[in-house]
LUMMAR-146318 format. One record per residue: z, x, y of N, C-alpha, C, O in turn; residue number from 1; chain; residue in one letter. Coordinates in pm, 1 decimal, always signed. Atoms other than C-alpha are relative to their C-alpha. Layout:
<site><n_pz>Z</n_pz><n_px>X</n_px><n_py>Y</n_py><ca_pz>Z</ca_pz><ca_px>X</ca_px><ca_py>Y</ca_py><c_pz>Z</c_pz><c_px>X</c_px><c_py>Y</c_py><o_pz>Z</o_pz><o_px>X</o_px><o_py>Y</o_py><resi>NUM</resi><chain>A</chain><resn>a</resn></site>
...
This chain:
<site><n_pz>+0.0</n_pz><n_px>+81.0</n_px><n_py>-119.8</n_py><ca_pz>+0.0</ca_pz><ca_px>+0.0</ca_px><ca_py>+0.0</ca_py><c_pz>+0.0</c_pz><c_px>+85.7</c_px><c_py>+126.6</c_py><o_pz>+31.8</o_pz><o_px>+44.4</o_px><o_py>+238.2</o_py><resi>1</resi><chain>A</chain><resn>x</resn></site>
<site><n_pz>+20.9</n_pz><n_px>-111.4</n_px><n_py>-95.5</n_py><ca_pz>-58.6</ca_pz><ca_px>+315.7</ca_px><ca_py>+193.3</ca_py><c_pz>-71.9</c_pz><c_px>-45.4</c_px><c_py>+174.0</c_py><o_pz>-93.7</o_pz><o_px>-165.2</o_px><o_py>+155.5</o_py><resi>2</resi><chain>A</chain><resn>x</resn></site>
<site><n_pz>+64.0</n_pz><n_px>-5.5</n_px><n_py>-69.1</n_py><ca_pz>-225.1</ca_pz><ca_px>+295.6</ca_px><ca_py>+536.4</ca_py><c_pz>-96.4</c_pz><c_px>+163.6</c_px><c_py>+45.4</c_py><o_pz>-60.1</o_pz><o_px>+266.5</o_px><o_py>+102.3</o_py><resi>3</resi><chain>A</chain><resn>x</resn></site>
<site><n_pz>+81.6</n_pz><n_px>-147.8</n_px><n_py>-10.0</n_py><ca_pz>-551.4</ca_pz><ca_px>+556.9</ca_px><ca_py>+525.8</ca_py><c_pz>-100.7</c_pz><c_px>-5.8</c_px><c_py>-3.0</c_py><o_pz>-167.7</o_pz><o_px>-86.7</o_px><o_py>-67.2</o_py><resi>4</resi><chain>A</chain><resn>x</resn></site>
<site><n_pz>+206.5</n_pz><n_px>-43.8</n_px><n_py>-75.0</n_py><ca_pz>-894.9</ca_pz><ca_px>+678.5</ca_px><ca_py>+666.0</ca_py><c_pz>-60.3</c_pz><c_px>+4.7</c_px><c_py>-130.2</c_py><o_pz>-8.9</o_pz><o_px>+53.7</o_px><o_py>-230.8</o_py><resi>5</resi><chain>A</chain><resn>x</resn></site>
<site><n_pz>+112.6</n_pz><n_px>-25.6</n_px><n_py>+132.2</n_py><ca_pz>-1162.5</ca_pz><ca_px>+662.9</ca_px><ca_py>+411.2</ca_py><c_pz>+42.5</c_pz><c_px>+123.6</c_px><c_py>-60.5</c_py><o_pz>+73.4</o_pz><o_px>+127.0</o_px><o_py>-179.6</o_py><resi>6</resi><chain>A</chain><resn>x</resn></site>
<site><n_pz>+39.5</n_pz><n_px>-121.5</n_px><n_py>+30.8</n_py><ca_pz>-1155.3</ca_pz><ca_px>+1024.4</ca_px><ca_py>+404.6</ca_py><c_pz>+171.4</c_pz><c_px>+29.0</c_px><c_py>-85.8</c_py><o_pz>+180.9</o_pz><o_px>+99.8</o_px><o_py>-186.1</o_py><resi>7</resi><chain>A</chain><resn>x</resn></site>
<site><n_pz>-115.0</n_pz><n_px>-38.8</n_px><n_py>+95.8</n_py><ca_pz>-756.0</ca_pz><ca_px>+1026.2</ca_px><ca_py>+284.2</ca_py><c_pz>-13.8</c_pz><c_px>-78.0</c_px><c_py>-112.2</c_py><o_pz>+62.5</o_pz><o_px>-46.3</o_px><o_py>-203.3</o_py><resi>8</resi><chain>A</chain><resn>x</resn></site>
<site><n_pz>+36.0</n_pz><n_px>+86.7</n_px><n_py>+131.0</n_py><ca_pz>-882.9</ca_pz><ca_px>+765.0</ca_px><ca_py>+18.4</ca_py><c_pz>-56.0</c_pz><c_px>+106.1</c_px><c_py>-66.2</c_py><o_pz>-1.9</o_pz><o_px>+116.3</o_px><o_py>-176.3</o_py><resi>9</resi><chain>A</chain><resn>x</resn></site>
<site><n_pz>+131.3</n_pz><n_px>-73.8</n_px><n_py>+33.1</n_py><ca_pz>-1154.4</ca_pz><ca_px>+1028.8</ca_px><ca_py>-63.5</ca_py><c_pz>+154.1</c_pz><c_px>+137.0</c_px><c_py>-80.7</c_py><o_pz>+170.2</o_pz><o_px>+140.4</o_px><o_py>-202.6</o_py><resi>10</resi><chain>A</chain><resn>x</resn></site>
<site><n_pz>-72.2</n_pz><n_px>-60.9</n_px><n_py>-14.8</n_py><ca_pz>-871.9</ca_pz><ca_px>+1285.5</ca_px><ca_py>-68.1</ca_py><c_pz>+87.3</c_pz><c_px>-44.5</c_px><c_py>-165.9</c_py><o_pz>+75.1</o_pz><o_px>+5.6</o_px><o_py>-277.7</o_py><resi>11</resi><chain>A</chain><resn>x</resn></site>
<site><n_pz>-80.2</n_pz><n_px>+80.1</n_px><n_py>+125.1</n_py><ca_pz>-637.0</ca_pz><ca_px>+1072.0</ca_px><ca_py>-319.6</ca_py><c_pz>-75.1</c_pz><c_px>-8.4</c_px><c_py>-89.4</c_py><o_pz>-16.1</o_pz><o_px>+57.2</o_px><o_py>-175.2</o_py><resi>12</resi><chain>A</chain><resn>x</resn></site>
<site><n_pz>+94.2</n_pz><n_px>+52.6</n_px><n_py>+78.1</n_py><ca_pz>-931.5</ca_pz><ca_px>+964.0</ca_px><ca_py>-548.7</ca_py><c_pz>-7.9</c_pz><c_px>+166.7</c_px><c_py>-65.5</c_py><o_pz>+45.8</o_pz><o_px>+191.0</o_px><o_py>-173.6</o_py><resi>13</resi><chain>A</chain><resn>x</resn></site>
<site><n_pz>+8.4</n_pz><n_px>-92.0</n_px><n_py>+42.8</n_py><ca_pz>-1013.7</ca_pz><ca_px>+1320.8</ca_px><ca_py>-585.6</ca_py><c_pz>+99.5</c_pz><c_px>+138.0</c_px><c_py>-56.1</c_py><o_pz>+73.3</o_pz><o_px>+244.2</o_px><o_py>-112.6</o_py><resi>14</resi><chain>A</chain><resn>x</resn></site>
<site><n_pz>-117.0</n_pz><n_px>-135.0</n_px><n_py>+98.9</n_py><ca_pz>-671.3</ca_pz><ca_px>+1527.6</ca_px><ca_py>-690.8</ca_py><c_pz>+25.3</c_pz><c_px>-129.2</c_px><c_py>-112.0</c_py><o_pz>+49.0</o_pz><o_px>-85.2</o_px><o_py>-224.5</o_py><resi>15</resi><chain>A</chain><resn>x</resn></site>
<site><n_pz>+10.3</n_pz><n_px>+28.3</n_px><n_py>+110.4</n_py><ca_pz>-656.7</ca_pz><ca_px>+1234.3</ca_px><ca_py>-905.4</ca_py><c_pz>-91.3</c_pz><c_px>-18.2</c_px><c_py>-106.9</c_py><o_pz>-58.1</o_pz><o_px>-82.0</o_px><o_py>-206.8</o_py><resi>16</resi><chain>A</chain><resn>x</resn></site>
<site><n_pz>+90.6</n_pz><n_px>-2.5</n_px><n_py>+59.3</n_py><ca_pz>-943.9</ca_pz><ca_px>+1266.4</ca_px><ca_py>-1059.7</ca_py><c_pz>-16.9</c_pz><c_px>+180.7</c_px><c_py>-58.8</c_py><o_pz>-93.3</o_pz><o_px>+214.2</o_px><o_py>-149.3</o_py><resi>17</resi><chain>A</chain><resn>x</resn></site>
<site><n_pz>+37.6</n_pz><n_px>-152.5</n_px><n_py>+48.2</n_py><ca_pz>-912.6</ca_pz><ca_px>+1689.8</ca_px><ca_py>-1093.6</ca_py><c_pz>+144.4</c_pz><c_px>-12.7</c_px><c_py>-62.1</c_py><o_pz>+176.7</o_pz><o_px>+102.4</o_px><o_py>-91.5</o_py><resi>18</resi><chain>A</chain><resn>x</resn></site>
<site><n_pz>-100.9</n_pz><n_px>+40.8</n_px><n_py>+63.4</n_py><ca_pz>-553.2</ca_pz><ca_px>+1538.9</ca_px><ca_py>-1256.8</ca_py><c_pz>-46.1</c_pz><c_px>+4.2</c_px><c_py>-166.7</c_py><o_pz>+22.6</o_pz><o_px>+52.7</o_px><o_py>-256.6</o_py><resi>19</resi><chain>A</chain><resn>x</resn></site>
<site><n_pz>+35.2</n_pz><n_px>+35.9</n_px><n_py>+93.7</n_py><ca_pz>-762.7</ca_pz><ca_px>+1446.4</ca_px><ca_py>-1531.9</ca_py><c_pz>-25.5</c_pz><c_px>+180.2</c_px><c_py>-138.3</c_py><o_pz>-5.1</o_pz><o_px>+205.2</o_px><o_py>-257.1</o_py><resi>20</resi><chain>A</chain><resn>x</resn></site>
<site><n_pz>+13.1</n_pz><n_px>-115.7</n_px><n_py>+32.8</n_py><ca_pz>-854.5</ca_pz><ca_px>+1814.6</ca_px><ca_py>-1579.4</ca_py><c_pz>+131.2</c_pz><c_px>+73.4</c_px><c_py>-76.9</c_py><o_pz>+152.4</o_pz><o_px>+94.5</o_px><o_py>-196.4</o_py><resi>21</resi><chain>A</chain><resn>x</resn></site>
<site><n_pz>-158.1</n_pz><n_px>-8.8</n_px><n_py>+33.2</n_py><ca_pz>-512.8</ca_pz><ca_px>+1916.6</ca_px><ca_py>-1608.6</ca_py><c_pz>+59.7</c_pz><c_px>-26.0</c_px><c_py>-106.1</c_py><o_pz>+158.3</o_pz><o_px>+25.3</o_px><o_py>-159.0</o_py><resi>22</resi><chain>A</chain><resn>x</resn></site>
<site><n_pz>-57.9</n_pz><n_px>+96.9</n_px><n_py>+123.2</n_py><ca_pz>-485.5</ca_pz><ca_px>+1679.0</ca_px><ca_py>-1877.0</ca_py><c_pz>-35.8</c_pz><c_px>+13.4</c_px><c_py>-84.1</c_py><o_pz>+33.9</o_pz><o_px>+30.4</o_px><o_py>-184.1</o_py><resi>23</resi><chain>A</chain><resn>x</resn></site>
<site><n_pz>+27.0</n_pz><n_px>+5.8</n_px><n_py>+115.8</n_py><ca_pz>-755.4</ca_pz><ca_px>+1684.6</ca_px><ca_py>-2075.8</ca_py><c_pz>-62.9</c_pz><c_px>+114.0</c_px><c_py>-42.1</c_py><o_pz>-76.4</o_pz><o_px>+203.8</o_px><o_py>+41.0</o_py><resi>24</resi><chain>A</chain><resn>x</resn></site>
<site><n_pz>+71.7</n_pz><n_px>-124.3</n_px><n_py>+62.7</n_py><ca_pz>-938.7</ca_pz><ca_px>+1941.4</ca_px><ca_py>-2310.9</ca_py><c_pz>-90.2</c_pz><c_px>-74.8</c_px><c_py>-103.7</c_py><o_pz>-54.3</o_pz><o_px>-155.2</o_px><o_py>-189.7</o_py><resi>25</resi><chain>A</chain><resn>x</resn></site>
<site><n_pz>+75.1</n_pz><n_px>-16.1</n_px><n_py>-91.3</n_py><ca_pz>-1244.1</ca_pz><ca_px>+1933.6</ca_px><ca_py>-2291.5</ca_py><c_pz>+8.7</c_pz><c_px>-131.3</c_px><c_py>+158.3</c_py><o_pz>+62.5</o_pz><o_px>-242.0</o_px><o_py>+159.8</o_py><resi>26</resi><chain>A</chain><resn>x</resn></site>
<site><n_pz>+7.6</n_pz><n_px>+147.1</n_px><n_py>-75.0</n_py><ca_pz>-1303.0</ca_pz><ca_px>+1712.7</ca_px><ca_py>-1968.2</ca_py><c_pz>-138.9</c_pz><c_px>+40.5</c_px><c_py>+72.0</c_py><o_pz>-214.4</o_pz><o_px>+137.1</o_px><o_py>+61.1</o_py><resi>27</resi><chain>A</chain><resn>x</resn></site>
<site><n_pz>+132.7</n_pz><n_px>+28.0</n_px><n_py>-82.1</n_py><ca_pz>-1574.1</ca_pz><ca_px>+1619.9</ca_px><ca_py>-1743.4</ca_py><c_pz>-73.5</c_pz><c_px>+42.5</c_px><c_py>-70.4</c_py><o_pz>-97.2</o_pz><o_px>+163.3</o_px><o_py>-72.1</o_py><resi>28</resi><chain>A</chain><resn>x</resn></site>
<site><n_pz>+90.8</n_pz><n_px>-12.7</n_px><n_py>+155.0</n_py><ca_pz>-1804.2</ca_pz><ca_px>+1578.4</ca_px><ca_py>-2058.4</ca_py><c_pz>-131.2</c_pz><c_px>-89.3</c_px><c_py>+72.9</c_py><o_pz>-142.8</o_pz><o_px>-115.3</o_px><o_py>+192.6</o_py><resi>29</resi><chain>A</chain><resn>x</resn></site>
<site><n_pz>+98.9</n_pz><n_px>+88.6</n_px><n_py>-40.9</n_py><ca_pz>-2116.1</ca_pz><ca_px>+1367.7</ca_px><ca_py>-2042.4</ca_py><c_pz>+80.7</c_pz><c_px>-130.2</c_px><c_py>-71.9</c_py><o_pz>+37.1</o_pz><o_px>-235.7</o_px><o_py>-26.1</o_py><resi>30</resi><chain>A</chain><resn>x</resn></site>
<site><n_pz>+1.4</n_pz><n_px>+92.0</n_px><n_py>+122.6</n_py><ca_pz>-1943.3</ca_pz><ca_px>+1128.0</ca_px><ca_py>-2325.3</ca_py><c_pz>+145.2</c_pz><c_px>-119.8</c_px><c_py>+56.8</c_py><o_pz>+175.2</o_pz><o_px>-232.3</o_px><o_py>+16.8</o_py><resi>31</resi><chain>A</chain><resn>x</resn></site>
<site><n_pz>-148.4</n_pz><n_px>+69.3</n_px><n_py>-45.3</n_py><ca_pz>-1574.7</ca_pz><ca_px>+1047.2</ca_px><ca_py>-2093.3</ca_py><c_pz>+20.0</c_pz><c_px>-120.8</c_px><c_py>+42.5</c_py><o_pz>+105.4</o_pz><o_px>-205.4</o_px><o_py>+16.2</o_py><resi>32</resi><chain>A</chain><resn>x</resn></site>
<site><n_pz>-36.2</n_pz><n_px>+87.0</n_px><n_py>-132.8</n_py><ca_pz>-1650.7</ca_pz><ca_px>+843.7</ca_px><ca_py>-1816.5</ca_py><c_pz>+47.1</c_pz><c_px>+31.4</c_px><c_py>+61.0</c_py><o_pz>+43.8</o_pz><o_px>-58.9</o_px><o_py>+144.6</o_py><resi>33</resi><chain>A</chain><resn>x</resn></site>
<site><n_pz>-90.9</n_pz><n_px>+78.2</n_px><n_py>-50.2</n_py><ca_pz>-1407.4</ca_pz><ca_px>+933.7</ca_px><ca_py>-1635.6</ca_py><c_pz>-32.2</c_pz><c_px>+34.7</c_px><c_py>+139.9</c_py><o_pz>-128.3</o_pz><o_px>+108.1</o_px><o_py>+163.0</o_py><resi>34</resi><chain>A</chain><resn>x</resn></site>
<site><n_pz>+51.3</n_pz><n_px>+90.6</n_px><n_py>-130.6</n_py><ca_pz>-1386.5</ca_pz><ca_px>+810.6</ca_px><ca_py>-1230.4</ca_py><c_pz>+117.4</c_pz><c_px>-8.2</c_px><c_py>+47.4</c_py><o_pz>+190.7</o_pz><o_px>-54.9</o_px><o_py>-39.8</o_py><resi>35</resi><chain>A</chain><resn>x</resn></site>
<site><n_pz>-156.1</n_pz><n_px>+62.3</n_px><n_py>-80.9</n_py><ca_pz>-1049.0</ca_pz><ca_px>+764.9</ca_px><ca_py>-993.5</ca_py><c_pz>-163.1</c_pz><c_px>-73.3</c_px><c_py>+113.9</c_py><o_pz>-280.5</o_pz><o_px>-50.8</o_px><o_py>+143.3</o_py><resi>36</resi><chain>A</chain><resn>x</resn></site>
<site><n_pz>-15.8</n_pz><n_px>+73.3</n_px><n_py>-153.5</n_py><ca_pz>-1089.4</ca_pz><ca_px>+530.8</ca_px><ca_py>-705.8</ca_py><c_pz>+104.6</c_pz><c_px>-12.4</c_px><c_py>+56.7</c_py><o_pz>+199.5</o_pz><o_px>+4.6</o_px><o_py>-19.9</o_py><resi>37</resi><chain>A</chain><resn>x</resn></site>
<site><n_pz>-123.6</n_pz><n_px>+15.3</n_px><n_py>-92.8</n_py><ca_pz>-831.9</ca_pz><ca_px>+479.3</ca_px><ca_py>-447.9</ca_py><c_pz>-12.5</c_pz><c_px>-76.5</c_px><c_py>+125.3</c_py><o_pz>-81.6</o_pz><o_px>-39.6</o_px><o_py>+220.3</o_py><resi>38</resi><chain>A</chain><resn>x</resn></site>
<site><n_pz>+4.2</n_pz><n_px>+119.6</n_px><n_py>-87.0</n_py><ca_pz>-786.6</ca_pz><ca_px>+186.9</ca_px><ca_py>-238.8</ca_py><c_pz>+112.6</c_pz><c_px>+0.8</c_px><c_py>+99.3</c_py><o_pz>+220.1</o_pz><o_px>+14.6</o_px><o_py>+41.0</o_py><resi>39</resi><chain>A</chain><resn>x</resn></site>
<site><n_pz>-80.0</n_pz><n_px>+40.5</n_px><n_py>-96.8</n_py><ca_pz>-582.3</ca_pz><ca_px>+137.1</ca_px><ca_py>+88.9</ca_py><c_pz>+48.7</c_pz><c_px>-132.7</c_px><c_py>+25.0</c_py><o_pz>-47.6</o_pz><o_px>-207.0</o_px><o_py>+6.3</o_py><resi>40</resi><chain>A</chain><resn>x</resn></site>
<site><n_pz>-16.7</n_pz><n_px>+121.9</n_px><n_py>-30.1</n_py><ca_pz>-402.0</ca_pz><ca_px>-194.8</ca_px><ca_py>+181.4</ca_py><c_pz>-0.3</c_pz><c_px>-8.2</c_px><c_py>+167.1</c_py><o_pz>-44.4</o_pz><o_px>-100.0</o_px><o_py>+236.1</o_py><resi>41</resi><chain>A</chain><resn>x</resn></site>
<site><n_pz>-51.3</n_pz><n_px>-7.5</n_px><n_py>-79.5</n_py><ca_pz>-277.7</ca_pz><ca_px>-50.2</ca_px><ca_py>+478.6</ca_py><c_pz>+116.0</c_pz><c_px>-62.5</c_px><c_py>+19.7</c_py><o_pz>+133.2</o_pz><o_px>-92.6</o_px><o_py>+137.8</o_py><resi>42</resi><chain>A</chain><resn>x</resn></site>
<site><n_pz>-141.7</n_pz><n_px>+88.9</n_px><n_py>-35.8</n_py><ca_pz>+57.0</ca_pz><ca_px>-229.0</ca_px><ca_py>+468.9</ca_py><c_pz>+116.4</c_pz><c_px>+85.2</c_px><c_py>+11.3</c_py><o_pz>+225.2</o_pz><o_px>+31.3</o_px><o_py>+31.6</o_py><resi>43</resi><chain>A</chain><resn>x</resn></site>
<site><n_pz>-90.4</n_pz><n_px>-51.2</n_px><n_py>-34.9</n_py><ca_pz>+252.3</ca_pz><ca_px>+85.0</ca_px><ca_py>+500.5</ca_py><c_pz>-16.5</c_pz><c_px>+114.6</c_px><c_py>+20.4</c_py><o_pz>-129.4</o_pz><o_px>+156.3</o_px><o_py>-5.4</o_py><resi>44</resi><chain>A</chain><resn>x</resn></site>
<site><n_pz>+37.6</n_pz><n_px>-119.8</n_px><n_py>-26.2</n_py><ca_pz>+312.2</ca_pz><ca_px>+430.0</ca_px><ca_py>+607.2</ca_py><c_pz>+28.8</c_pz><c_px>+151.0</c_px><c_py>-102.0</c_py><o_pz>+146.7</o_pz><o_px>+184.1</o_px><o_py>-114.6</o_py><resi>45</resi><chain>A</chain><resn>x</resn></site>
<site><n_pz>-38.8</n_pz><n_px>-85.1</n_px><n_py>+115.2</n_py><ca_pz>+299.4</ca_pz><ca_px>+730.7</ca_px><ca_py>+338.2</ca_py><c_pz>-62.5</c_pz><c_px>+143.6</c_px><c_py>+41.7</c_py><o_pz>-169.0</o_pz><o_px>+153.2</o_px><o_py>+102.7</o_py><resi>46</resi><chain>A</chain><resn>x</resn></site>
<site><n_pz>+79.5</n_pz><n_px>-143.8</n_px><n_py>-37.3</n_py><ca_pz>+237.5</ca_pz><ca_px>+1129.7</ca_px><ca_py>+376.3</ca_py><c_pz>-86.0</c_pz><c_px>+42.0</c_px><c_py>-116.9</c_py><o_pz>-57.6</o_pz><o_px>+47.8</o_px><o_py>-236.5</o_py><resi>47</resi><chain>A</chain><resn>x</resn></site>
<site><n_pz>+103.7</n_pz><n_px>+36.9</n_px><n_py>+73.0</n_py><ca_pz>-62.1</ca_pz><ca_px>+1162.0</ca_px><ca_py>+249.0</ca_py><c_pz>+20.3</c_pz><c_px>+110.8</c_px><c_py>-133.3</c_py><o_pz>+7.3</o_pz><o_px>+81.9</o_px><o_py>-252.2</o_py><resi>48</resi><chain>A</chain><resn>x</resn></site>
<site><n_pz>-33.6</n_pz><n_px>-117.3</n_px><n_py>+110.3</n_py><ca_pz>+27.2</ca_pz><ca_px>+1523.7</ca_px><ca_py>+62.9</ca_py><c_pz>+68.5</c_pz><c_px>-59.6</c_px><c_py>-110.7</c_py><o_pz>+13.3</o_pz><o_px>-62.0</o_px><o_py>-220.7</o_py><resi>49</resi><chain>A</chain><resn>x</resn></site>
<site><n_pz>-108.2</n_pz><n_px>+107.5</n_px><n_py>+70.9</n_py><ca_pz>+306.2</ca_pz><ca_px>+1313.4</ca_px><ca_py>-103.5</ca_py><c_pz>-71.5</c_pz><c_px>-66.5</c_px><c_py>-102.3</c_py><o_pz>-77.6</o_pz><o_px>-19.1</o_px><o_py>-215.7</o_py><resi>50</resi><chain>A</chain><resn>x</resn></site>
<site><n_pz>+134.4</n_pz><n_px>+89.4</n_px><n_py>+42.0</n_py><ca_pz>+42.6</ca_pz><ca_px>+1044.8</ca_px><ca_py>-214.3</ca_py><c_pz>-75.3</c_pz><c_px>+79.7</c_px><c_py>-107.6</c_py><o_pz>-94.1</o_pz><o_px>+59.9</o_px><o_py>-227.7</o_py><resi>51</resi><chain>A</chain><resn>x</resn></site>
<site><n_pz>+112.1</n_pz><n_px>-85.2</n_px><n_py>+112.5</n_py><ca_pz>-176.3</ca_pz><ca_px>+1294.3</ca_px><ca_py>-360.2</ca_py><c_pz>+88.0</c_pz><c_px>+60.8</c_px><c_py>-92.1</c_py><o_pz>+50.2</o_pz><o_px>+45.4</o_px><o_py>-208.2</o_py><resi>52</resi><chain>A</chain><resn>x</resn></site>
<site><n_pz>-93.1</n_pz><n_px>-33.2</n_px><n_py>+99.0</n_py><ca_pz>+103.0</ca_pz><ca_px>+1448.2</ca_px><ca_py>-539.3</ca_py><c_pz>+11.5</c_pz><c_px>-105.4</c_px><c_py>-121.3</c_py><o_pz>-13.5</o_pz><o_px>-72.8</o_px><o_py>-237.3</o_py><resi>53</resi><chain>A</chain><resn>x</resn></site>
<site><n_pz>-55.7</n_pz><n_px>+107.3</n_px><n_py>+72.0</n_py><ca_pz>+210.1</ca_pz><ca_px>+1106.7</ca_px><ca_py>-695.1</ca_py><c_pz>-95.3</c_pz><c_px>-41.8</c_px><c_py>-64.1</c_py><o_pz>-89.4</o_pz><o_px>-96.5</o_px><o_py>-174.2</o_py><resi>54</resi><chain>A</chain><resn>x</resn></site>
<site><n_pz>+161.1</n_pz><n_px>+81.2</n_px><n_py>+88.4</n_py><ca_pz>-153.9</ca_pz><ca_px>+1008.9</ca_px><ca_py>-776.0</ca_py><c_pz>-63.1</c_pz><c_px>+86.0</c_px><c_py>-150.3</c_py><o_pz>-135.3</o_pz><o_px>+49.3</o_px><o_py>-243.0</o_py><resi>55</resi><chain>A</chain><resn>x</resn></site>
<site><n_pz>+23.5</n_pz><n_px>-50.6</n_px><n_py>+93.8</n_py><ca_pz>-169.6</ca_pz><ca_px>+1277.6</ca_px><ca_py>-985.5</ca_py><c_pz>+80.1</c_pz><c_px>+14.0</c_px><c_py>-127.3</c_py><o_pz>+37.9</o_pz><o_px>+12.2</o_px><o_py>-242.9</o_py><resi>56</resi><chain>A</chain><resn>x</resn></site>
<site><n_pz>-100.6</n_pz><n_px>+80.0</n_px><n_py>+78.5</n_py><ca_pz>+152.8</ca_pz><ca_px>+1228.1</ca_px><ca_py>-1141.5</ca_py><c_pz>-39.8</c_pz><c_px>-85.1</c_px><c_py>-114.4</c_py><o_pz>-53.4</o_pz><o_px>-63.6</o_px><o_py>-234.8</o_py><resi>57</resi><chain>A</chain><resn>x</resn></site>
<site><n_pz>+7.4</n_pz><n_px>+117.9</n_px><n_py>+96.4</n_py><ca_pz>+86.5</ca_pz><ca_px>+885.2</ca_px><ca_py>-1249.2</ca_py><c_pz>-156.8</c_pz><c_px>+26.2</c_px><c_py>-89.1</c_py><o_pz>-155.3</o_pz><o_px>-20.7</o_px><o_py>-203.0</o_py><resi>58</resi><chain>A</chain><resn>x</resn></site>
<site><n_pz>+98.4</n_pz><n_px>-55.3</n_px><n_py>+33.6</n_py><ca_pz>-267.8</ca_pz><ca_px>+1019.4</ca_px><ca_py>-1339.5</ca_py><c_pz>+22.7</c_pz><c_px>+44.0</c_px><c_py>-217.6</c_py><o_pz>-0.9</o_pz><o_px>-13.6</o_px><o_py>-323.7</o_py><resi>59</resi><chain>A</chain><resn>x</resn></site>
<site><n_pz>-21.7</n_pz><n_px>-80.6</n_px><n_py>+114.7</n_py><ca_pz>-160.8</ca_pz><ca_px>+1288.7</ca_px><ca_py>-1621.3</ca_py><c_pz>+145.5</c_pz><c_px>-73.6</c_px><c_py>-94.4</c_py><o_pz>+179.2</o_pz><o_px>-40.3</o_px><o_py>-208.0</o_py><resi>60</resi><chain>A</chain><resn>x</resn></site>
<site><n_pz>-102.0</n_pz><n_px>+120.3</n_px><n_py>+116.2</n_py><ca_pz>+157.4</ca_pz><ca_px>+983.0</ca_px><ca_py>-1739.4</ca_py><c_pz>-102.5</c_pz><c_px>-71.4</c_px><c_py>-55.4</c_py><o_pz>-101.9</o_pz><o_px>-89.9</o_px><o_py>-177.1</o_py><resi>61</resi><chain>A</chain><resn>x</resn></site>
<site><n_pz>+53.4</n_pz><n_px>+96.6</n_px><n_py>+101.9</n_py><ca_pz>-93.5</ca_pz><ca_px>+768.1</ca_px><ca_py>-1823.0</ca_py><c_pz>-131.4</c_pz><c_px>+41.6</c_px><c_py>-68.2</c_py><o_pz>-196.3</o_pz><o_px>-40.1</o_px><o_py>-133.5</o_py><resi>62</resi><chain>A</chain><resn>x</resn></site>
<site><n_pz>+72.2</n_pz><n_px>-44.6</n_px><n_py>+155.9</n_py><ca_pz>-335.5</ca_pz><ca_px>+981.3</ca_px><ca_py>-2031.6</ca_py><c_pz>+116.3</c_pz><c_px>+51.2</c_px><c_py>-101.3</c_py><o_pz>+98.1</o_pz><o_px>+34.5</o_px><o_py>-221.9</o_py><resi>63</resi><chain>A</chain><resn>x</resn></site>
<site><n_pz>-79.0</n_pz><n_px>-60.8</n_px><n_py>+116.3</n_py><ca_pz>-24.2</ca_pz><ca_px>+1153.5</ca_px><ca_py>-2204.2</ca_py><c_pz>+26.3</c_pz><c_px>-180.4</c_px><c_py>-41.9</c_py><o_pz>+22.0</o_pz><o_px>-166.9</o_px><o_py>-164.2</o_py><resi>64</resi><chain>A</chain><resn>x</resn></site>
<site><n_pz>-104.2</n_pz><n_px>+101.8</n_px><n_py>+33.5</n_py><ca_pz>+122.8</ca_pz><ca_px>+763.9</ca_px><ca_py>-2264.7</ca_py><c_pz>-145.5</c_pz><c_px>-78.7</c_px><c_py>-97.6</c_py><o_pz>-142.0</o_pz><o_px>-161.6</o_px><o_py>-188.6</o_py><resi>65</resi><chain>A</chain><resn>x</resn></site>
<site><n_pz>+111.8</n_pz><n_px>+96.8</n_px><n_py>+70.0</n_py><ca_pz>-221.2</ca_pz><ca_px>+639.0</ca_px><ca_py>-2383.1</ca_py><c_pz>-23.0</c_pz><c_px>+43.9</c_px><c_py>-104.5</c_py><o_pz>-50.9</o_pz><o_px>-42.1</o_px><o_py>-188.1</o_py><resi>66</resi><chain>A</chain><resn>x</resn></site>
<site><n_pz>+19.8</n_pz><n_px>-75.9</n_px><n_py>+81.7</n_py><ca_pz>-265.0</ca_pz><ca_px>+910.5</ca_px><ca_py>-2620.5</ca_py><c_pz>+152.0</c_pz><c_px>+33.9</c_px><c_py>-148.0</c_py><o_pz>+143.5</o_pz><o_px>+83.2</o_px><o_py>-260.5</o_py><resi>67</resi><chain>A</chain><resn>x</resn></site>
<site><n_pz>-70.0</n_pz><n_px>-12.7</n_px><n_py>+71.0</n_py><ca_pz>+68.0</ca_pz><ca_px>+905.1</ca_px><ca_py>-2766.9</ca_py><c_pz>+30.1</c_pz><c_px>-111.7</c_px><c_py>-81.2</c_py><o_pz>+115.0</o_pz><o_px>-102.4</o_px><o_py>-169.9</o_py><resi>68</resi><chain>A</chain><resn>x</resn></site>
């Protein structure tokens, strides 16, 4: 419910998406899919570093939680 510029969407989308890396072995295959998006509501105020931290977080919980 963040409030943020395209470009901190762009920002978020993409450490969670190099999260994935992190995670998996092999990744960014032709065969994965895989894709973050990251959406703003704007309904509140968050530091964006923070954000990107957390996105990646929840990122690398929910391939370890899917996998286990």
């Amino acid at each position: 419910d963040a409030r943020l510029t395209k470009l901190e969407c762009h920002l978020v989308a993409q450490t969670a998406h190099q999260a994935m890396s992190r995670t998996l072995f092999p990744s960014h295959t032709r065969f994965d899919g895989d894709i973050t998006f990251a959406l703003a509501t704007g309904a509140g105020e968050a530091h964006l570093d923070r954000l990107r931290v957390a996105a990646a977080d929840a990122v690398i919980d929910a391939i370890r939680d899917a996998v286990a």
